[in-house]
C-alpha positions in Angstrom: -18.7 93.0 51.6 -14.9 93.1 52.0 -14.7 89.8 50.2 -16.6 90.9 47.5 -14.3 93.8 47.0 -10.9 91.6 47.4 -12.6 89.7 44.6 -13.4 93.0 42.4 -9.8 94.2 42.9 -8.0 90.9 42.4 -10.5 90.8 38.7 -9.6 94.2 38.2 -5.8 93.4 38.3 -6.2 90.8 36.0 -8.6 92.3 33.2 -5.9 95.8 33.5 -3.1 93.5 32.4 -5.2 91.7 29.3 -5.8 95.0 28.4 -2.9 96.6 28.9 -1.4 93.6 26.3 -4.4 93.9 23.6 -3.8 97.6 23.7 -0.2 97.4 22.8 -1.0 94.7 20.5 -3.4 96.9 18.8 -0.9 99.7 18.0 1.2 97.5 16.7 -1.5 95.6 14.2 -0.6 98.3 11.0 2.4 97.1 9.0 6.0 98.7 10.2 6.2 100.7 13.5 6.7 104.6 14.0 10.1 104.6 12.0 8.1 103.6 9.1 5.6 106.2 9.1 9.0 108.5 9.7 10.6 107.9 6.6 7.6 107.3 4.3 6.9 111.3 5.0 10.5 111.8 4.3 10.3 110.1 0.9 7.0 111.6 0.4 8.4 115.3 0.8 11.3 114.4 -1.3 14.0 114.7 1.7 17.0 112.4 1.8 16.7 109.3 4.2 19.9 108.5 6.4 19.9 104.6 7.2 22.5 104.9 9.7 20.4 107.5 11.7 17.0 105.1 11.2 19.0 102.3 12.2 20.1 104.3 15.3 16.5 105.1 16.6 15.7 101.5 16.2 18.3 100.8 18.1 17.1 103.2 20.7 13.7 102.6 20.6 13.5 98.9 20.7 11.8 99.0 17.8 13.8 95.9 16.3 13.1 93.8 19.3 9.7 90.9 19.7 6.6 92.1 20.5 7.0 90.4 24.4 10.0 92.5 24.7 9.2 95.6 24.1 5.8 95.2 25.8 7.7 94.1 28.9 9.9 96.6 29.2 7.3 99.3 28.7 5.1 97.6 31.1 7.2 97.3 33.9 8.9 101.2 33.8 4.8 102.0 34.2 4.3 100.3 37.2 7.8 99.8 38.8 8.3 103.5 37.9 5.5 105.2 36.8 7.5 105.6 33.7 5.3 105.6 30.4 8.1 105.6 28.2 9.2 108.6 25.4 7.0 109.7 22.6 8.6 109.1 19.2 6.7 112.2 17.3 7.5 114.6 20.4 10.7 113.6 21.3 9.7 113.8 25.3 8.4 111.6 27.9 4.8 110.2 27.3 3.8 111.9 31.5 5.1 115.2 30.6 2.2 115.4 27.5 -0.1 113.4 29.8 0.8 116.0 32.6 -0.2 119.0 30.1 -3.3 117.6 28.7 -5.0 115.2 30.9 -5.9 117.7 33.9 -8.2 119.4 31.3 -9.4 116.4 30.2 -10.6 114.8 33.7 -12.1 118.6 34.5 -14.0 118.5 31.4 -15.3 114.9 31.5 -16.4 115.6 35.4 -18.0 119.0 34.6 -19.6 117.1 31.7 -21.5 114.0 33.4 -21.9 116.9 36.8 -23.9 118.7 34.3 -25.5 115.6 32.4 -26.7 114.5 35.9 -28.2 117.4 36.9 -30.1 118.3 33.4 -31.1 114.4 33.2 -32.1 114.0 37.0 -34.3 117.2 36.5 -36.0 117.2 33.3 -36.8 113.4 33.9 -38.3 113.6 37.0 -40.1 116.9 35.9 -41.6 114.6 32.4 -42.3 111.7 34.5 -44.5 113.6 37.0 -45.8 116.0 34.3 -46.5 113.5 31.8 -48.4 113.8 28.6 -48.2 117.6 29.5 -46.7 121.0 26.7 -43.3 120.2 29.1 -43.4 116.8 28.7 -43.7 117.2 25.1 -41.1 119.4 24.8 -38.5 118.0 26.7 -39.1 114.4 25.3 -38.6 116.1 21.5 -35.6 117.8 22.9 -34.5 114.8 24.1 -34.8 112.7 20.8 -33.1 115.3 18.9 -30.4 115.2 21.4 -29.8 111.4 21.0 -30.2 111.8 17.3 -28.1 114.7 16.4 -24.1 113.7 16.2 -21.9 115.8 19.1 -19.7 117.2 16.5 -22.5 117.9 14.4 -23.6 120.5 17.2 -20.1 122.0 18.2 -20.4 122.7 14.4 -23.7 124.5 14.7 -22.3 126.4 17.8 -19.2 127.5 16.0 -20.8 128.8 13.1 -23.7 130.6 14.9 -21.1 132.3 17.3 -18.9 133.2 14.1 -22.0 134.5 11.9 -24.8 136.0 14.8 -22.0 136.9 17.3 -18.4 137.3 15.8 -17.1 135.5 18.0 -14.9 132.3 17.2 -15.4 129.3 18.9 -12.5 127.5 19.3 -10.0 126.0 22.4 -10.3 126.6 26.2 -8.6 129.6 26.5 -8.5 132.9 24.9 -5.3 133.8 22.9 -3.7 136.0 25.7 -4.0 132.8 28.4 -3.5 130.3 26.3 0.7 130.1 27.4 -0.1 132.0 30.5 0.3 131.0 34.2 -2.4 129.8 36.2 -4.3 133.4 37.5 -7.9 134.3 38.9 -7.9 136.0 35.2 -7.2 132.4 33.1 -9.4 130.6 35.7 -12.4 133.4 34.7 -11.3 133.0 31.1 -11.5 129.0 31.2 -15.6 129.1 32.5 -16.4 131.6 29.7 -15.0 128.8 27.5 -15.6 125.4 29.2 -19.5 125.7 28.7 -19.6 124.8 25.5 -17.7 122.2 24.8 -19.7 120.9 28.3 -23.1 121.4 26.1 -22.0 119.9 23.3 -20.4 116.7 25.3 -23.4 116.4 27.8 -26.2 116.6 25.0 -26.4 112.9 23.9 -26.1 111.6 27.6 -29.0 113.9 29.5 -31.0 113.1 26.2 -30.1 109.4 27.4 -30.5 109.5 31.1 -33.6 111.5 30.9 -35.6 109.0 29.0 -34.3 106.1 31.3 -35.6 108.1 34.3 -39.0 108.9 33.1 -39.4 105.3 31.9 -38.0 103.9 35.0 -40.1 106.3 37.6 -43.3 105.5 35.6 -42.9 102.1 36.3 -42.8 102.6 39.9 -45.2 105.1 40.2 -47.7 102.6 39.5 -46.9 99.7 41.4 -48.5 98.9 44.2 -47.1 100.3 47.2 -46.9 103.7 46.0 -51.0 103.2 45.2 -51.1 102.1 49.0 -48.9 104.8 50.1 -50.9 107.3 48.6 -54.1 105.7 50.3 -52.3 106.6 53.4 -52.4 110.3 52.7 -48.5 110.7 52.3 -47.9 113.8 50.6 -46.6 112.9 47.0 -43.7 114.8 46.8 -42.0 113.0 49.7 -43.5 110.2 48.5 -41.9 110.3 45.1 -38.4 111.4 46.7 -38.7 108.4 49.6 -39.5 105.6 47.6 -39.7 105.4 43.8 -37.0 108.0 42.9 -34.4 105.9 45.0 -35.2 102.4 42.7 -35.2 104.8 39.3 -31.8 106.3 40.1 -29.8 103.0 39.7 -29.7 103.7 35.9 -27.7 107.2 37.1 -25.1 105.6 39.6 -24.6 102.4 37.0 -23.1 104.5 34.4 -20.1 106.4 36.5 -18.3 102.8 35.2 -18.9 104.3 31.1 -19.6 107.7 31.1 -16.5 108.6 31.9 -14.0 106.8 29.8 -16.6 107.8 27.0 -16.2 111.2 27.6 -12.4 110.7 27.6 -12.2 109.1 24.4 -15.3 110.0 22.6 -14.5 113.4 22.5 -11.7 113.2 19.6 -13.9 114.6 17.0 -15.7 117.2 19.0 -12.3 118.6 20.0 -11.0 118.2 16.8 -13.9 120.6 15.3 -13.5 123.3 18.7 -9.7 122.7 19.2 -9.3 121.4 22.9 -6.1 121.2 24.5 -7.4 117.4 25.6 -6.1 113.9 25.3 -8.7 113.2 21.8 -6.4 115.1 19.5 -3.3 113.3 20.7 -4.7 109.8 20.5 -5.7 110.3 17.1 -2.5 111.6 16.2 -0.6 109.2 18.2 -2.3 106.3 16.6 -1.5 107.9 12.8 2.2 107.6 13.7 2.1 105.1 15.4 3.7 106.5 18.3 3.0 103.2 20.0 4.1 104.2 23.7 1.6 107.7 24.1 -1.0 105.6 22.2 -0.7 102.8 24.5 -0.4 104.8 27.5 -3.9 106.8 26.7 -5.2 103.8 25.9 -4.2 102.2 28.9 -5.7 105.3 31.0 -9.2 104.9 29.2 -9.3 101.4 30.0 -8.4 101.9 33.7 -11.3 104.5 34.2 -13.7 101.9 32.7 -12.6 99.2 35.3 -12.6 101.2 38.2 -15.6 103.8 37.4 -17.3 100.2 36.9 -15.7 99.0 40.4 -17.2 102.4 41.8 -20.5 102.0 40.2 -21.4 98.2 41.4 -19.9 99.7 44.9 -22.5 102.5 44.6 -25.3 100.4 43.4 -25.2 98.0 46.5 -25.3 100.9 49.0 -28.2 102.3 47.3 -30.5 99.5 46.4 -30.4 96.8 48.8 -32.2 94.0 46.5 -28.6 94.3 44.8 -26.9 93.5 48.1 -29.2 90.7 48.6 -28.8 89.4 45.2 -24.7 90.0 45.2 -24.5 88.6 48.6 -22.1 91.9 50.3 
């Protein structure tokens, strides 16, 4: 087991760094760099350019400098210093904006796959045992419109329903009066009246998801075998279902920690584009428009490291819970 992991960790080291490097690299594919984009809105808005004062951010940037050298230099202030560089656009450091929007980011992406969990592990087990029933109907239709429908396609309908039947705009995580406010029991109330949407509209495509994996998955065991000959034994089917099968169908739950959370990270630019979130979407796609290459890299760089370690955590996870994987895996 502990070899295994030294392994994990030693791969995970590695793959960070390529990333890390095809990340920066990325950024820096469009022609020119951030000063570019600078004075090309300048021209654009007819306001005069000063070449000594373009020169002088180049200068301070690096901007002038090789690809290697800027990418060294950026890497090693992030892990010798925990320094992610300055953001061009902003004009401060890249873990002050990180430090203002990423909190709400991680809370919304673990109330999101919490509730996804929950929903999926419920109505799946609930269609699977009910199956071919009104419920099971209705849940598998619910479910196929939730993996058809687009997430930003729904925070649309929820906005305009809540505008038209409720006159109420939908919009942010905060009303207007805590939106600059300190942290209060009165911001924290104001935040869950909020959150849930943006939580419903995130979490629809993955319960859709989970819940069809589940049914498929416990209807498959349900009929092998040994749940036939534990049945013939009289064992009540209920702890029956929750001893046996339910443990081998709940892989497909513990196996996405390693992607649903980096999705919900980054795939939820549009969605809080259309309701406004304070979250790290907005700024990546900004970011990346300006190529503000250090806050674009350092996002980018964040997403990647969730998806390597939620996928550390999940193989982890999946060993201690099905031992045929520990047998096959050898830890």
């Amino acid at each position: 087991m502990w070899r295994y992991l030294a392994r994990r960790l030693l791969y995970l080291v590695v793959v960070l760094f390529l990333i890390s490097v095809a990340a920066f690299g990325v950024i820096q594919l469009p022609p020119g760099d951030y000063l570019t984009t600078y004075v090309a809105g300048l021209q654009a808005s007819g306001q005069a350019i000063n070449e000594a004062q373009v020169a002088a951010l180049s200068e301070r940037y690096g901007l002038n400098e090789p690809f290697y050298v800027q990418y060294g230099k950026w890497i090693s202030n992030v892990l010798l210093h925990g320094d992610f560089g300055t953001s061009f656009e902003w004009n401060q450091s890249v873990s002050s904006l990180l430090a203002q929007r990423l909190p709400l980011t991680v809370l919304l992406a673990v109330t999101t796959m919490l509730f996804t969990w929950v929903l999926a592990f419920a109505a799946g087990i609930y269609s699977a045992v009910r199956k071919y029933t009104a419920g099971d109907y209705m849940i598998t239709v619910l479910g196929f419109l939730g993996i058809a429908i687009p997430n930003f396609l729904i925070a649309l309908v929820f906005a305009w329903v809540s505008s038209t039947v409720f006159g109420q705009p939908v919009g942010g995580l905060f009303s207007a009066e805590y939106a600059d406010a300190q942290w209060n029991l009165g911001k924290v109330f104001d935040l869950l009246a909020h959150i849930w949407i943006p939580i419903v509209v995130l979490g629809a495509a993955g319960t859709a998801g989970l819940m069809r994996i589940l049914r498929a998955n416990l209807l498959d065991e349900l009929n092998k075998p040994y749940v036939v000959a534990a049945r013939a034994r009289g064992i009540p089917e209920w702890r029956l279902l929750w001893r046996y099968p339910l443990r081998v169908a709940l892989n497909p739950f513990v196996s996405t920690i390693g992607w649903v959370l980096p999705g919900l990270v980054s795939g939820e630019v549009i969605v809080s584009q259309v309701l406004s979130l304070p979250t790290t979407g907005p700024l990546l796609v900004r970011a990346l428009t300006s190529q503000d290459m250090f806050l674009a890299g350092s996002i980018l760089l964040i997403v990647s490291a969730l998806t390597v370690v939620g996928t550390l955590i999940s193989d982890i996870a999946l060993g201690i819970l099905d031992p045929r994987i520990r047998l096959g895996q050898k830890i």
